[in-house]
mmCIF entry with sequence, helices, sheets and N, C-alpha, C, O atoms, coordinates in Angstrom:
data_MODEL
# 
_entry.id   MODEL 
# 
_entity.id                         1 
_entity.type                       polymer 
_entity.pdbx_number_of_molecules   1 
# 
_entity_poly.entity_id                      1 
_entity_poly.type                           'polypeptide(L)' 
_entity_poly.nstd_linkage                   no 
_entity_poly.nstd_monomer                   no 
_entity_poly.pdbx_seq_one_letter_code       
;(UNK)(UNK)(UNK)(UNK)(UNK)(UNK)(UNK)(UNK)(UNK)(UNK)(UNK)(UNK)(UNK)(UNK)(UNK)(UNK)
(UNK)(UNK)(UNK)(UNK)(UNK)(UNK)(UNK)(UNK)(UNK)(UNK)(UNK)(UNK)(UNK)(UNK)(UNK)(UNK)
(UNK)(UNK)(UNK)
;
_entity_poly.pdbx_seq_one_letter_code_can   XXXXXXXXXXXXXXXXXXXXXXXXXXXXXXXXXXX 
_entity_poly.pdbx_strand_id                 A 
# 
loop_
_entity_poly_seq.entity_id 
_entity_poly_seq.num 
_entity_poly_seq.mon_id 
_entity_poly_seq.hetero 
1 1  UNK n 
1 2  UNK n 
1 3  UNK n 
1 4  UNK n 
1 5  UNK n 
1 6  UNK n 
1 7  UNK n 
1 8  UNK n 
1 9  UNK n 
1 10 UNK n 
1 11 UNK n 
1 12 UNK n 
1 13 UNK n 
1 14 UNK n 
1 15 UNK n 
1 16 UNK n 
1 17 UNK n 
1 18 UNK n 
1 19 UNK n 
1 20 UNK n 
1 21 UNK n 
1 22 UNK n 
1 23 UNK n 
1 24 UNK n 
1 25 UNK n 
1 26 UNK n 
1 27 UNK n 
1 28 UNK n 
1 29 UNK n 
1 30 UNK n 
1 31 UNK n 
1 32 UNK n 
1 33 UNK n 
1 34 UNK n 
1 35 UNK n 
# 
_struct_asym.id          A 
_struct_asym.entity_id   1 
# 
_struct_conf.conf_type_id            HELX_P 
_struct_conf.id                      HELX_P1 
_struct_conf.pdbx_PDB_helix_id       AA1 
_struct_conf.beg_label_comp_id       UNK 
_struct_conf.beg_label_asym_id       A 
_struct_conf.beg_label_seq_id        6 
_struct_conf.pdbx_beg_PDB_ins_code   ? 
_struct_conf.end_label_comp_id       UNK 
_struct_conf.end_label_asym_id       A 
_struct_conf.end_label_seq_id        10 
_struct_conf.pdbx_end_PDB_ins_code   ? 
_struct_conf.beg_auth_comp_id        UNK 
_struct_conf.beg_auth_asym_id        A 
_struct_conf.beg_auth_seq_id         6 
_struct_conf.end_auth_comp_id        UNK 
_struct_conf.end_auth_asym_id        A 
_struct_conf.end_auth_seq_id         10 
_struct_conf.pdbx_PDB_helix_class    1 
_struct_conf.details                 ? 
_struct_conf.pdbx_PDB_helix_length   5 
# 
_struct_conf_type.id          HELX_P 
_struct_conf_type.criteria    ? 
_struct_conf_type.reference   ? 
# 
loop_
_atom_site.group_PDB 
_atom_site.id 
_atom_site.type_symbol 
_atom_site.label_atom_id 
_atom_site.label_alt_id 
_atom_site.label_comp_id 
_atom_site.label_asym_id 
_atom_site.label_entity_id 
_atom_site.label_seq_id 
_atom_site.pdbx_PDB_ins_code 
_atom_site.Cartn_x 
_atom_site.Cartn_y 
_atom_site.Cartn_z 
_atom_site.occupancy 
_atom_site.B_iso_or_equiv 
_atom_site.pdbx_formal_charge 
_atom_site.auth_seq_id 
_atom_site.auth_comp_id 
_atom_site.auth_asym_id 
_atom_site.auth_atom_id 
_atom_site.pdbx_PDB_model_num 
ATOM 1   N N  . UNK A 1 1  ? 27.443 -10.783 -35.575 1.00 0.00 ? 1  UNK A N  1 
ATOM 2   C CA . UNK A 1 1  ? 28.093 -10.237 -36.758 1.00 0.00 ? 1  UNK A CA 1 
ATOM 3   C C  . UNK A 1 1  ? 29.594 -10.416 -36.620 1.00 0.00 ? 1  UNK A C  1 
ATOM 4   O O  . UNK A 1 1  ? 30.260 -9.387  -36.505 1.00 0.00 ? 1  UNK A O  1 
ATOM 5   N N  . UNK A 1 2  ? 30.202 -11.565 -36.616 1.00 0.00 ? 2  UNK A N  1 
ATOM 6   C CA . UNK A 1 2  ? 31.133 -12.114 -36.939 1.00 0.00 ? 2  UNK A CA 1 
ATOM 7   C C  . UNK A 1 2  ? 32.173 -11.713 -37.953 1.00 0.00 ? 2  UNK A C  1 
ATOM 8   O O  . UNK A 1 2  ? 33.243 -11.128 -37.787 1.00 0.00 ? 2  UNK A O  1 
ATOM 9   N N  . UNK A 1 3  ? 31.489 -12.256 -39.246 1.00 0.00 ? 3  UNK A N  1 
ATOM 10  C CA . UNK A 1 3  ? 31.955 -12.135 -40.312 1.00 0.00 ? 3  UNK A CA 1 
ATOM 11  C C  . UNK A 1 3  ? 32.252 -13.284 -40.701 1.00 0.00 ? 3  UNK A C  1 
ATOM 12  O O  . UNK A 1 3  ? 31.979 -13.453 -41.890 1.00 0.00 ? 3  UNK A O  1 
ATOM 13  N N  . UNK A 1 4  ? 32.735 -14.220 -40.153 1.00 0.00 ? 4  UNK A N  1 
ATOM 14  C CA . UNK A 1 4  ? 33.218 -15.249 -40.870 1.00 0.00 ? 4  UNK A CA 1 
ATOM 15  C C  . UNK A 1 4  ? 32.793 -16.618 -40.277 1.00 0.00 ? 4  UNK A C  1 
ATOM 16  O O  . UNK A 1 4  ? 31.954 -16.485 -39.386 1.00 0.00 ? 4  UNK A O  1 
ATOM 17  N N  . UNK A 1 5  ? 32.981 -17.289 -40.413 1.00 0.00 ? 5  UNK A N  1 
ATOM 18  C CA . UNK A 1 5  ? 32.869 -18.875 -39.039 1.00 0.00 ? 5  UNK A CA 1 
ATOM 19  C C  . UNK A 1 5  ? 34.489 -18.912 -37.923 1.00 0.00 ? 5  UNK A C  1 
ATOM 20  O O  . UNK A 1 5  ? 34.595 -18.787 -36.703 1.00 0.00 ? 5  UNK A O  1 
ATOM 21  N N  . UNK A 1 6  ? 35.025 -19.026 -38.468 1.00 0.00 ? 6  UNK A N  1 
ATOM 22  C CA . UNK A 1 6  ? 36.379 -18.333 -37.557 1.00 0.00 ? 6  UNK A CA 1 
ATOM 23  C C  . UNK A 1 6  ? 36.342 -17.863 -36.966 1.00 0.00 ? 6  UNK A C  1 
ATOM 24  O O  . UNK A 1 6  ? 36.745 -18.394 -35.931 1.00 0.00 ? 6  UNK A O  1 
ATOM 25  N N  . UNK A 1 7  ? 35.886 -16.454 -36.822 1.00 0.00 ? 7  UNK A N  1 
ATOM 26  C CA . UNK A 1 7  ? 36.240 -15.442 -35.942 1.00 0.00 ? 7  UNK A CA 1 
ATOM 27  C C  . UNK A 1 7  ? 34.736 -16.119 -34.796 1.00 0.00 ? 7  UNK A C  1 
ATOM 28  O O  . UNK A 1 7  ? 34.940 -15.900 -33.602 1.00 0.00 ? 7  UNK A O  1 
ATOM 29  N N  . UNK A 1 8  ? 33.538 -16.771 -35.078 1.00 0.00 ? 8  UNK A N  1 
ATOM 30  C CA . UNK A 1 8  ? 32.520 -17.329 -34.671 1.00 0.00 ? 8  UNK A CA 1 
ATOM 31  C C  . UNK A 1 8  ? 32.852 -18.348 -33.709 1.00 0.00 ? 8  UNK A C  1 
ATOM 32  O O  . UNK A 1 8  ? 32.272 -18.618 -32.658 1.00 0.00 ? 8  UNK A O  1 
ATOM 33  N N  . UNK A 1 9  ? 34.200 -19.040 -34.392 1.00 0.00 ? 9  UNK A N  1 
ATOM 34  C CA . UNK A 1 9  ? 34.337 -20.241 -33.443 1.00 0.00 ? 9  UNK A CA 1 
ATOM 35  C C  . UNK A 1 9  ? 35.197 -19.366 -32.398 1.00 0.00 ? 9  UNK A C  1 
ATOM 36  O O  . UNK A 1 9  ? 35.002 -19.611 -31.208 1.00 0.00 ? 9  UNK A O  1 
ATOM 37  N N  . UNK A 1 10 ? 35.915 -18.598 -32.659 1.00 0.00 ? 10 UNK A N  1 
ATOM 38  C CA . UNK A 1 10 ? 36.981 -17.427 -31.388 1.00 0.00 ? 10 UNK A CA 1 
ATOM 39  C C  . UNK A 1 10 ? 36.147 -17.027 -30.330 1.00 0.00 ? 10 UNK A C  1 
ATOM 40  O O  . UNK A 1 10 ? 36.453 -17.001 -29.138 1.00 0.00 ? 10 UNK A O  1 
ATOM 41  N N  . UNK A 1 11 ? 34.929 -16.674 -30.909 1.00 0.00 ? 11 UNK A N  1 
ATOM 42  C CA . UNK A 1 11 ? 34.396 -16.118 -29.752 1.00 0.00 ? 11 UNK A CA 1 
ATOM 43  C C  . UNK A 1 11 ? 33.428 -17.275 -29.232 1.00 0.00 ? 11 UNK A C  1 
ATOM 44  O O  . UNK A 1 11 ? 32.454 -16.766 -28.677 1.00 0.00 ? 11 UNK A O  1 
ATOM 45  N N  . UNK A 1 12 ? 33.392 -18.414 -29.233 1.00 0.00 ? 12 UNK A N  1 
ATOM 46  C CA . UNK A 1 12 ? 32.441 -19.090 -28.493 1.00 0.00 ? 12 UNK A CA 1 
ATOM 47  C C  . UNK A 1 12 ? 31.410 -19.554 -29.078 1.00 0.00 ? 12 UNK A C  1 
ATOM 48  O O  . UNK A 1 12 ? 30.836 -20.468 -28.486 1.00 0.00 ? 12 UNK A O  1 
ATOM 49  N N  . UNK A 1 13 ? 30.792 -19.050 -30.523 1.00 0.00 ? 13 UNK A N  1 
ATOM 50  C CA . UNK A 1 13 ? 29.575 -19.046 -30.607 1.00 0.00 ? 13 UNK A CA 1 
ATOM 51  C C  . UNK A 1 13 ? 29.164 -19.741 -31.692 1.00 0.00 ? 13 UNK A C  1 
ATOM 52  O O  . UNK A 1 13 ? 28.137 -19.460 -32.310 1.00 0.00 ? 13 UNK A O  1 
ATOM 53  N N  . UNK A 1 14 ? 29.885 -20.618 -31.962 1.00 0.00 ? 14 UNK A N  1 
ATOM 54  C CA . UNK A 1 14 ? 29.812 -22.207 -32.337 1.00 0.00 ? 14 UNK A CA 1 
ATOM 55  C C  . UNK A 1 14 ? 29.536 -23.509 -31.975 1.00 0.00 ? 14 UNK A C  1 
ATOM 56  O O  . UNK A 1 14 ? 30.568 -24.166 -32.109 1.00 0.00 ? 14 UNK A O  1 
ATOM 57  N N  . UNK A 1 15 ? 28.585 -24.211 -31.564 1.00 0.00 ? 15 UNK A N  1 
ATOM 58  C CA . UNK A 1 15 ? 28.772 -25.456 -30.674 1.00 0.00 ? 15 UNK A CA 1 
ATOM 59  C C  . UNK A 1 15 ? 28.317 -26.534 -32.186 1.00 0.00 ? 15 UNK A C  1 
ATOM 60  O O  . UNK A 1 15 ? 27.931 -26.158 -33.293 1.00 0.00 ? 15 UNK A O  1 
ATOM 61  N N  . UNK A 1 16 ? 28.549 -27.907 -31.681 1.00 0.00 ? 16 UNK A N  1 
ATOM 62  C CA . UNK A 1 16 ? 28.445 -28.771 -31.991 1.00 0.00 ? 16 UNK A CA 1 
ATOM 63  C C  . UNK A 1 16 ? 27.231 -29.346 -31.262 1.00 0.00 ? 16 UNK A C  1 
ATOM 64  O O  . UNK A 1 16 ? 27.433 -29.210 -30.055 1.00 0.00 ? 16 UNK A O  1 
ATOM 65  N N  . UNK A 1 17 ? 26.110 -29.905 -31.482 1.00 0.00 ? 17 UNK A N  1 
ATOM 66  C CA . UNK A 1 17 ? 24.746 -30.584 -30.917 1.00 0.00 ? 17 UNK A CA 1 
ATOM 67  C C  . UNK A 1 17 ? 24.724 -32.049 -31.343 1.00 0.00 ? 17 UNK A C  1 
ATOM 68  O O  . UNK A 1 17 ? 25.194 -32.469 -32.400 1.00 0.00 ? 17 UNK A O  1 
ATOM 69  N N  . UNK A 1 18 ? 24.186 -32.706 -30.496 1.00 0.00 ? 18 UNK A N  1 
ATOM 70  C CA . UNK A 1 18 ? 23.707 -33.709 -31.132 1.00 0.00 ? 18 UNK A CA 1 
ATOM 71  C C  . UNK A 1 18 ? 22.262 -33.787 -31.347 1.00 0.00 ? 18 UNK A C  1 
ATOM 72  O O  . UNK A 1 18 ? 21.409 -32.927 -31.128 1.00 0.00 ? 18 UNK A O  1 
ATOM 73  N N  . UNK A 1 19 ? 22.153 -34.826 -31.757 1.00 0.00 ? 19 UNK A N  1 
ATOM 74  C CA . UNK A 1 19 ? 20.712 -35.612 -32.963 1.00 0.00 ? 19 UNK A CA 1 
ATOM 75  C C  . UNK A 1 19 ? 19.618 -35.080 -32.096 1.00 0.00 ? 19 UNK A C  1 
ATOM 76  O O  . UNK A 1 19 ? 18.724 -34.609 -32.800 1.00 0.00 ? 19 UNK A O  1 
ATOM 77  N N  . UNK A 1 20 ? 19.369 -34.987 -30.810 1.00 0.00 ? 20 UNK A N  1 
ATOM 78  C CA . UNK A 1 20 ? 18.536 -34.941 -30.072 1.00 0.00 ? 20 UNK A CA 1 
ATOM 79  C C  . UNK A 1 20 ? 18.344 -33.315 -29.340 1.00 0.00 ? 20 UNK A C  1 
ATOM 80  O O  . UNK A 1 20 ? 17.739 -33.118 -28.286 1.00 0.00 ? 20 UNK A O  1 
ATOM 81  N N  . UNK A 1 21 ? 18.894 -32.435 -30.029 1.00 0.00 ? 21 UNK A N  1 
ATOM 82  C CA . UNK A 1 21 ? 19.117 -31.254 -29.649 1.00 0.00 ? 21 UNK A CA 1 
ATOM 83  C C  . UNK A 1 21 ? 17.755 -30.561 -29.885 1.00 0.00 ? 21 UNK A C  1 
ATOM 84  O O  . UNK A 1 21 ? 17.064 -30.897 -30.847 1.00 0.00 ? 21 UNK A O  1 
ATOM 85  N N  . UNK A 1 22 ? 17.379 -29.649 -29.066 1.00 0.00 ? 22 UNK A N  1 
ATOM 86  C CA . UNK A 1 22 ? 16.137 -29.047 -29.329 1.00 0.00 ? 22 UNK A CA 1 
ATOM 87  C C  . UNK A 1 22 ? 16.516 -27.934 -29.907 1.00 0.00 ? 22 UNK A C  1 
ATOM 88  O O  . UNK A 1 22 ? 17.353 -27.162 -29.439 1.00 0.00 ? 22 UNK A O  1 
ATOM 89  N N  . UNK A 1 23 ? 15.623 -27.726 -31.471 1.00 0.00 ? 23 UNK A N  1 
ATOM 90  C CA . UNK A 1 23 ? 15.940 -25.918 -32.106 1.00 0.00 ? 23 UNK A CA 1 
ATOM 91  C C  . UNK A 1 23 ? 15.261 -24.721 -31.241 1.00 0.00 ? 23 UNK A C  1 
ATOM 92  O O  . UNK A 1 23 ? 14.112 -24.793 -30.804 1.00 0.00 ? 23 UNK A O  1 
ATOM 93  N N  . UNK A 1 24 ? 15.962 -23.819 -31.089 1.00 0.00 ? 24 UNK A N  1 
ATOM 94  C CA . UNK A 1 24 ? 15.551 -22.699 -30.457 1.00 0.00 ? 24 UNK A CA 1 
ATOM 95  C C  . UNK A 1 24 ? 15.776 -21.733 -31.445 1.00 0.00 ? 24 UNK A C  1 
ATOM 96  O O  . UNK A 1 24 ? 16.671 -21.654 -32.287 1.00 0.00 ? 24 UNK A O  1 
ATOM 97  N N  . UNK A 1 25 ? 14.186 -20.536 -31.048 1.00 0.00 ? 25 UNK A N  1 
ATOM 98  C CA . UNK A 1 25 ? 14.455 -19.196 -32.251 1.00 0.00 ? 25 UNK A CA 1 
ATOM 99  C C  . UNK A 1 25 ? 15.680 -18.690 -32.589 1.00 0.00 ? 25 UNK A C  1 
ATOM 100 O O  . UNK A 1 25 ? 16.603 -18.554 -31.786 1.00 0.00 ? 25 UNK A O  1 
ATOM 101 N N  . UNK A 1 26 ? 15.719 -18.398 -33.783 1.00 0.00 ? 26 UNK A N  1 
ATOM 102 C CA . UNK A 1 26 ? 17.105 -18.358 -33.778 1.00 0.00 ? 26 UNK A CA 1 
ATOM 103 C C  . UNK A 1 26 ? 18.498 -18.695 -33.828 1.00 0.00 ? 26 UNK A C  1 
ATOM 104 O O  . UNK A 1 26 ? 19.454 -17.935 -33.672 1.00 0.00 ? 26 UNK A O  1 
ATOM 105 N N  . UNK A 1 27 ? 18.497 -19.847 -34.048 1.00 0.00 ? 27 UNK A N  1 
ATOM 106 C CA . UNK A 1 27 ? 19.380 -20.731 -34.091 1.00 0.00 ? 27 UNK A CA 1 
ATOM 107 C C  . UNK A 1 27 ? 19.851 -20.905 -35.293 1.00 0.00 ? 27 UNK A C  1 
ATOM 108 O O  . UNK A 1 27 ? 18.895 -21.146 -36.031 1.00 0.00 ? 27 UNK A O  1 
ATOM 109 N N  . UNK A 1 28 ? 21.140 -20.906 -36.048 1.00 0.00 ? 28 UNK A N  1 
ATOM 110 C CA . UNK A 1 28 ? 21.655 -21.148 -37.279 1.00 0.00 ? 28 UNK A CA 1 
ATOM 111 C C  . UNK A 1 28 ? 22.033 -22.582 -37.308 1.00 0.00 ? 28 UNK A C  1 
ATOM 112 O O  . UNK A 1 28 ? 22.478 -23.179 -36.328 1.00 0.00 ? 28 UNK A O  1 
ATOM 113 N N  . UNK A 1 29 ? 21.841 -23.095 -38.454 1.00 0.00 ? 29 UNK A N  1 
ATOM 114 C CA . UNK A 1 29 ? 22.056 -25.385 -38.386 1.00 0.00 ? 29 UNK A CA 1 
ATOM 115 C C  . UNK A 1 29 ? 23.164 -25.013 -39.892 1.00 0.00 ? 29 UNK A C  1 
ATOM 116 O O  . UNK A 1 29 ? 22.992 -24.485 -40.990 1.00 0.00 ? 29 UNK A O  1 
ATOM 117 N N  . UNK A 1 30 ? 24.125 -25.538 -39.273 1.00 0.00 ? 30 UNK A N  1 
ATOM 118 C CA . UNK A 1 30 ? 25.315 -25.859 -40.598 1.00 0.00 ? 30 UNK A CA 1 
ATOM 119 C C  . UNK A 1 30 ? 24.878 -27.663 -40.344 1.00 0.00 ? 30 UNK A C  1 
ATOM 120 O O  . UNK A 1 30 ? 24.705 -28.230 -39.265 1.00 0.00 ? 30 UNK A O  1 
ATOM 121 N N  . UNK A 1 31 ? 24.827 -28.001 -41.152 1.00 0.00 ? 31 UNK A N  1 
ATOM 122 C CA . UNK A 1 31 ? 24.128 -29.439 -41.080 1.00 0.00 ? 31 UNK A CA 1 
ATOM 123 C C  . UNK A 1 31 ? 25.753 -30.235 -41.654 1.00 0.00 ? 31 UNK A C  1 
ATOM 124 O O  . UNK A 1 31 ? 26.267 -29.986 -42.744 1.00 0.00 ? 31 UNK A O  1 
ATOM 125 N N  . UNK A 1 32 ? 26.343 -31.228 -40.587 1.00 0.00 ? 32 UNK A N  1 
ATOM 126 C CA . UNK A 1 32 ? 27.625 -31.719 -41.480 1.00 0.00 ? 32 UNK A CA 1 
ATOM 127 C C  . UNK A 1 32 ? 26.956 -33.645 -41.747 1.00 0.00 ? 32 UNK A C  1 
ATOM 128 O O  . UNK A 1 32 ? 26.164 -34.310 -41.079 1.00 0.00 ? 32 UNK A O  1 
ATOM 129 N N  . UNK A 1 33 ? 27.669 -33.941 -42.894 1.00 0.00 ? 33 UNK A N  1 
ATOM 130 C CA . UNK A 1 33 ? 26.765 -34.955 -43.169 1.00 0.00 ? 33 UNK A CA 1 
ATOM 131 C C  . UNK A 1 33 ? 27.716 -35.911 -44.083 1.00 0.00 ? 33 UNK A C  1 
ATOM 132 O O  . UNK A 1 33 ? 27.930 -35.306 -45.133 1.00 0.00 ? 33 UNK A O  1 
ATOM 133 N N  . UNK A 1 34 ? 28.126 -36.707 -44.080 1.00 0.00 ? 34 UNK A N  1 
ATOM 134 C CA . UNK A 1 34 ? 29.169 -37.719 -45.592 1.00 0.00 ? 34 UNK A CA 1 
ATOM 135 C C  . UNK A 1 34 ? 27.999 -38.697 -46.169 1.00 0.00 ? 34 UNK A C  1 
ATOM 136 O O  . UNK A 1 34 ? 26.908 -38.955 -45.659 1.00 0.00 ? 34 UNK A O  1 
ATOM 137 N N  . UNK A 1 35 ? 28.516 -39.119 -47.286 1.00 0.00 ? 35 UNK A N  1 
ATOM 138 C CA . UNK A 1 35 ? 27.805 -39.807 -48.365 1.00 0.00 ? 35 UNK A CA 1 
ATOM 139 C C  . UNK A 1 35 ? 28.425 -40.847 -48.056 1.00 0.00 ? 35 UNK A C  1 
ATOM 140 O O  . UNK A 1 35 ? 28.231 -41.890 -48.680 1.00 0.00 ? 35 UNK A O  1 
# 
């Protein structure tokens, strides 16, 4: 409970994965993607 993505990336609890990443319960996916 953050609040924001900001304060999310402050504390650590943001990563970046790649393609081959395994989902675990729980896990939130901001999916980034260009056309």
């Amino acid at each position: 409970a953050c609040g924001n993505m900001a304060a999310a990336r402050e504390k650590g609890l943001v990563r970046r994965e790649g393609k081959d990443y395994i989902m675990q319960d729980g896990d939130v996916v901001l999916f980034l993607f260009n056309v």
